[in-house]
N, C-alpha and C positions, 0 to 999 in steps of 0.2 A: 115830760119824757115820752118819746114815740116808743108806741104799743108794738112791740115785735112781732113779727107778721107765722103763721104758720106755716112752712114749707115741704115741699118745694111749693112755687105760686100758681104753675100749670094746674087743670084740669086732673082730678083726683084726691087720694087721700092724703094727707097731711099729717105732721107732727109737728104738736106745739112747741114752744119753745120751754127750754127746763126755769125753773120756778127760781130755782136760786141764785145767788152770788157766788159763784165760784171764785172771787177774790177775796170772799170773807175771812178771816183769822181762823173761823170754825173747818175750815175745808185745807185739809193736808194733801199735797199730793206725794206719794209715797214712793212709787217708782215707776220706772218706763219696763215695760215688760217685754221680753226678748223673746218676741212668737212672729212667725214668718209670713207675714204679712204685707200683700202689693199695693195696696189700696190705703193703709192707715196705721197710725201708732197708736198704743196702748197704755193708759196709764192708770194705773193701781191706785184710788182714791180714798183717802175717808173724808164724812161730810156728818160732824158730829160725833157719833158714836156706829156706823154704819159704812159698810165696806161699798167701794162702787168702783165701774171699771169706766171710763171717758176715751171712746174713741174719737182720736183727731185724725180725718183725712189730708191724705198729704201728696194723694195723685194729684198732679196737674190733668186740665180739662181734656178731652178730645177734640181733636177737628173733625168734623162728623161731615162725611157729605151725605145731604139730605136727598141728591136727585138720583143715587142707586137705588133701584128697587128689587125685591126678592126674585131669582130667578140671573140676576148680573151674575152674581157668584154662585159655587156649589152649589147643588141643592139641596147639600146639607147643613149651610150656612144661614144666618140672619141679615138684612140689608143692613150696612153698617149706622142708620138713625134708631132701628129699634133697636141695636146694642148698644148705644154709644152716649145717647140722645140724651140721658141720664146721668149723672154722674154716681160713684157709689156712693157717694154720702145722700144723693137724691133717689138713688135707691132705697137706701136703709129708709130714710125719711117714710118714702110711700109705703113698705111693707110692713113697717111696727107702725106706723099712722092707720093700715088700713085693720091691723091685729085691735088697736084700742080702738076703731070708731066701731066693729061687729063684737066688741068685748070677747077679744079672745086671747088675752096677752097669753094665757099658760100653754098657748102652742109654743113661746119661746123665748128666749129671756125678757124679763119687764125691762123697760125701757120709762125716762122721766121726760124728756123733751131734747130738745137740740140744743148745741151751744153754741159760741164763735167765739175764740181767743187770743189774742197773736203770739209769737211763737216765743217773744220775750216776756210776759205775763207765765206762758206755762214754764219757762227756763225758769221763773224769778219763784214760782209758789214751788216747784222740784228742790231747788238749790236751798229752801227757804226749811224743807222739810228734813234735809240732810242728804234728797237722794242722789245717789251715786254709779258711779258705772256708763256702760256705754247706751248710748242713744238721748243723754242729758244735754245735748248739742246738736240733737239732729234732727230735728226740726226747720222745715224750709220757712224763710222768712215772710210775713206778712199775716194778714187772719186768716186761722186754720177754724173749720167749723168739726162740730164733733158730736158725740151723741152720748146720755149718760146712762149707764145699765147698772142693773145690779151686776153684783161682785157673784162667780160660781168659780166656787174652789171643785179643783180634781178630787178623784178619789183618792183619799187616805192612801198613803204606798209609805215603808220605810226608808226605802231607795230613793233620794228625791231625783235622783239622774234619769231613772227608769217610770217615773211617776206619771208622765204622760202617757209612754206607751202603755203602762199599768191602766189609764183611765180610759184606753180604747179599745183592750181587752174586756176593762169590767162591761163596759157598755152594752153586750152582750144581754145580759138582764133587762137593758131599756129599750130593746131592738124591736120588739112590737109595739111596742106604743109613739117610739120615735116614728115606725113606715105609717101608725094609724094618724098621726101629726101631719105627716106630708099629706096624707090625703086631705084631711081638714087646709092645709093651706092651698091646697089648688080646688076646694069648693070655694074656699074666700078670693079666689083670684090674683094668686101669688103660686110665682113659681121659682125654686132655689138657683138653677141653672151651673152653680158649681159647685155641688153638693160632696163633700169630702170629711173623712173622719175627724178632721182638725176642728171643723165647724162647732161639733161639738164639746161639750165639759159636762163629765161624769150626766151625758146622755141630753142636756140641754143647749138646742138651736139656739146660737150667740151671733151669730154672722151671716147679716142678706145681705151683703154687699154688690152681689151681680142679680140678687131679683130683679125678676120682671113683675109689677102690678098690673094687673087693668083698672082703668084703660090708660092704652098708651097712644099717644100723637101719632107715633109714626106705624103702631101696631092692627093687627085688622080690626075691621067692624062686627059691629055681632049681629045687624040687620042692616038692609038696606043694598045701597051699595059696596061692593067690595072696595077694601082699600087695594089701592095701587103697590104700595110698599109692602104688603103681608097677605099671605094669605088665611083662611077664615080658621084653617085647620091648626094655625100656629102655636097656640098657647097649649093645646091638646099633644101636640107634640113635643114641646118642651114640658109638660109634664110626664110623658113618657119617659124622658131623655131620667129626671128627677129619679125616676122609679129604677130606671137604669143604671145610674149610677149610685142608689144606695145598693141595689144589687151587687154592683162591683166591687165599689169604692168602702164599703163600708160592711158588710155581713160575708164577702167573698174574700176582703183583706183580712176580717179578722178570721175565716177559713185558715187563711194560710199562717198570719204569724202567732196566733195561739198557740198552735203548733210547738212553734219555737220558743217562744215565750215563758209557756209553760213546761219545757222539756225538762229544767231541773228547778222549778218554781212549787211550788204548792198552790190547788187552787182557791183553796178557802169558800167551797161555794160555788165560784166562778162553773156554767157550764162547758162541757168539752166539745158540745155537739150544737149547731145551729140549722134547723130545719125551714127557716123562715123565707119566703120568695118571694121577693120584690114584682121582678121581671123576668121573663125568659130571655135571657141573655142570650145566648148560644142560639136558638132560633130567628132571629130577630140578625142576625150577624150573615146568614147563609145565604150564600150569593142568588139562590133561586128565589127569596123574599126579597130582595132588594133586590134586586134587576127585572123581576115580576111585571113590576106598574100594576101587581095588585095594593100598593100598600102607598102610604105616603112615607117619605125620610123621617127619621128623628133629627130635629134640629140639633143644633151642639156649637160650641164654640170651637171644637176640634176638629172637626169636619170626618170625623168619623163614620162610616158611612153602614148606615144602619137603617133599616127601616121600621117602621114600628106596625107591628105582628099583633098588639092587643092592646085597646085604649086603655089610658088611667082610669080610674073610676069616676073621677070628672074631670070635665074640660073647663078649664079655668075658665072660656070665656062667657059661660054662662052666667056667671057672677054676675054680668051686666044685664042678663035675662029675665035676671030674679029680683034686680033692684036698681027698678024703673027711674029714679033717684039721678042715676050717672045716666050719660050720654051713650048710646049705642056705638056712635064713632064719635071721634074727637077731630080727627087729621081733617087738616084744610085742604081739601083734593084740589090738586092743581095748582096750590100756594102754600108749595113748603119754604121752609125758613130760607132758602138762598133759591131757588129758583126751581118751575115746573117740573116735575122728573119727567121721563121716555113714558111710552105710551106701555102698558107693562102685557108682550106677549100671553096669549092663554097656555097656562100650564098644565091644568087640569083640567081632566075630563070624569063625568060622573057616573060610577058603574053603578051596577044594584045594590052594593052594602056600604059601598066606601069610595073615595075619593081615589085618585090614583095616578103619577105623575108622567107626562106622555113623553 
């Protein structure tokens, strides 16, 4: 029988493959679980006596062109190899690969290894278990690969309609130790990039579906020469963007709909007030910092145009600084996957404290 290989196969960290048969008697799959989701499906597992959740990705691949380099598009964009280059299951792959190879699974859910299944195997152990409802058919055909977590139930609500957003309110309680988490993943060299309250469950990071790891092919170097396709400041900035958006997305939203939430709720507990700051949000947005050229862009998928006013506390790309182990750059300058990119204009120039875009 051939040994299952660790992936993804690229240059980085990896996750093994899961231990089990997932076709065994002992392993029920329970239900397809109805969460909003672009990148994969969900399935409610038990395996024994023990609850676990199996995601199956079910995007199709990208067509990546590899010879735009940073600078083609906004400059508040990524070249579309270092976004794309990856798939999200080869994302998750690298980012809980790289959480167990520095032993740090309790920054977010544990995670047991990868799977691959076709899509009439998980139809056949669903139908086999009694489960019902919509998405027991929806599944695109052929092997879907996927990845087995532990199971994290929400917080207790009596309202099961309201139980979600009940489990984004409580979260509030886990709000420091979740923004002291993100910083632990961008010293490990992992950045969330779509960082949103759904991510998590009653306060546990379940979803890197769009991380970025170092190192990446098509990402910058940490010495040497500069890569063509990124620049050196990149990962630094995408962690900005991270701090950014738990700013927003997550301690700013529960600003606003606690509010509402709790208007004729009781809170049990729950605080009314959150002091806690990511990011300066509002400074970082004003058009005299971003049209400056004292500062560099925050990256984004949005192309939101922001600049970033105060480093994270690390730059993820140092991770390759400190562990001489990986490769400073990986990218084949000159011979990427389909052909040489453009000669990549200078964009930066170097002031006295910081980097700055001309």
């Amino acid at each position: 029988m051939t040994k299952k290989p660790w992936l993804p196969l690229d240059t980085g960290p990896k996750l093994p493959p899961y231990k089990g048969n997932l076709m065994h008697r002992n392993v029920k799959f329970l239900k397809v679980l109805d969460v909003d989701s672009a990148h994969g499906t969900v399935v409610k597992a038990r395996i024994g006596r023990q609850l676990y959740a199996i995601k199956f990705f079910v995007s199709p691949p990208s067509d990546v062109n590899t010879r735009e380099v940073y600078g083609n598009r906004p400059l508040w964009s990524c070249c579309q190899a270092f976004d794309w280059y990856f798939s999200p299951f080869e994302n998750e792959c690298r980012a809980f690969g790289r959480l167990k190879e520095q032993r740090a699974e309790f920054i977010a859910v544990k995670v047991y290894g990868w799977v691959a299944l076709t899509a009439k195997q998980i139809e056949r152990k669903l139908v086999a278990a009694g489960a019902k409802g919509r998405g027991l058919n929806g599944f695109p055909p052929g092997t879907l690969y996927g990845i087995v977590k532990d199971w994290v139930d929400m917080a207790p609500y009596h309202d099961s309609k309201q139980r979600e957003t009940h489990d984004q309110m409580v979260a509030v309680k886990h709000f420091p130790r979740m923004l002291k988490d993100i910083h632990k993943l961008h010293f490990l060299g992992i950045v969330i990039r779509d960082l949103k309250p759904d991510q998590y469950i009653d306060g546990v990071l379940v979803d890197l579906s769009l991380a970025s790891t170092v190192p990446h092919p098509y990402g910058p170097s940490a010495a040497g020469r500069e890569s063509p396709w990124q620049p050196r400041w990149t990962y630094e900035s995408l962690a900005a963007w991270d701090l950014y958006s738990f700013q927003c997305h997550v301690i700013d939203f529960w600003k606003h709909n606690s509010k509402v939430f709790f208007r004729r709720r009781r809170r049990n507990g729950i605080p009314k007030t959150c002091n806690l700051v990511a990011y300066p949000v509002a400074k970082c947005r004003q058009r005299r910092f971003v049209r400056s050229g004292r500062f560099v862009p925050i990256l984004n998928y949005y192309e939101e145009v922001l600049a970033m006013v105060t480093k994270p506390k690390y730059d993820p790309l140092d991770f390759l600084r400190r562990n001489p182990g990986y490769p400073m750059y990986i990218a084949p300058f000159g011979v990427p996957a389909r052909a040489p990119p453009p000669r990549r204009r200078p964009r930066m120039r170097q002031s006295d404290s910081c980097c700055a875009v001309m």
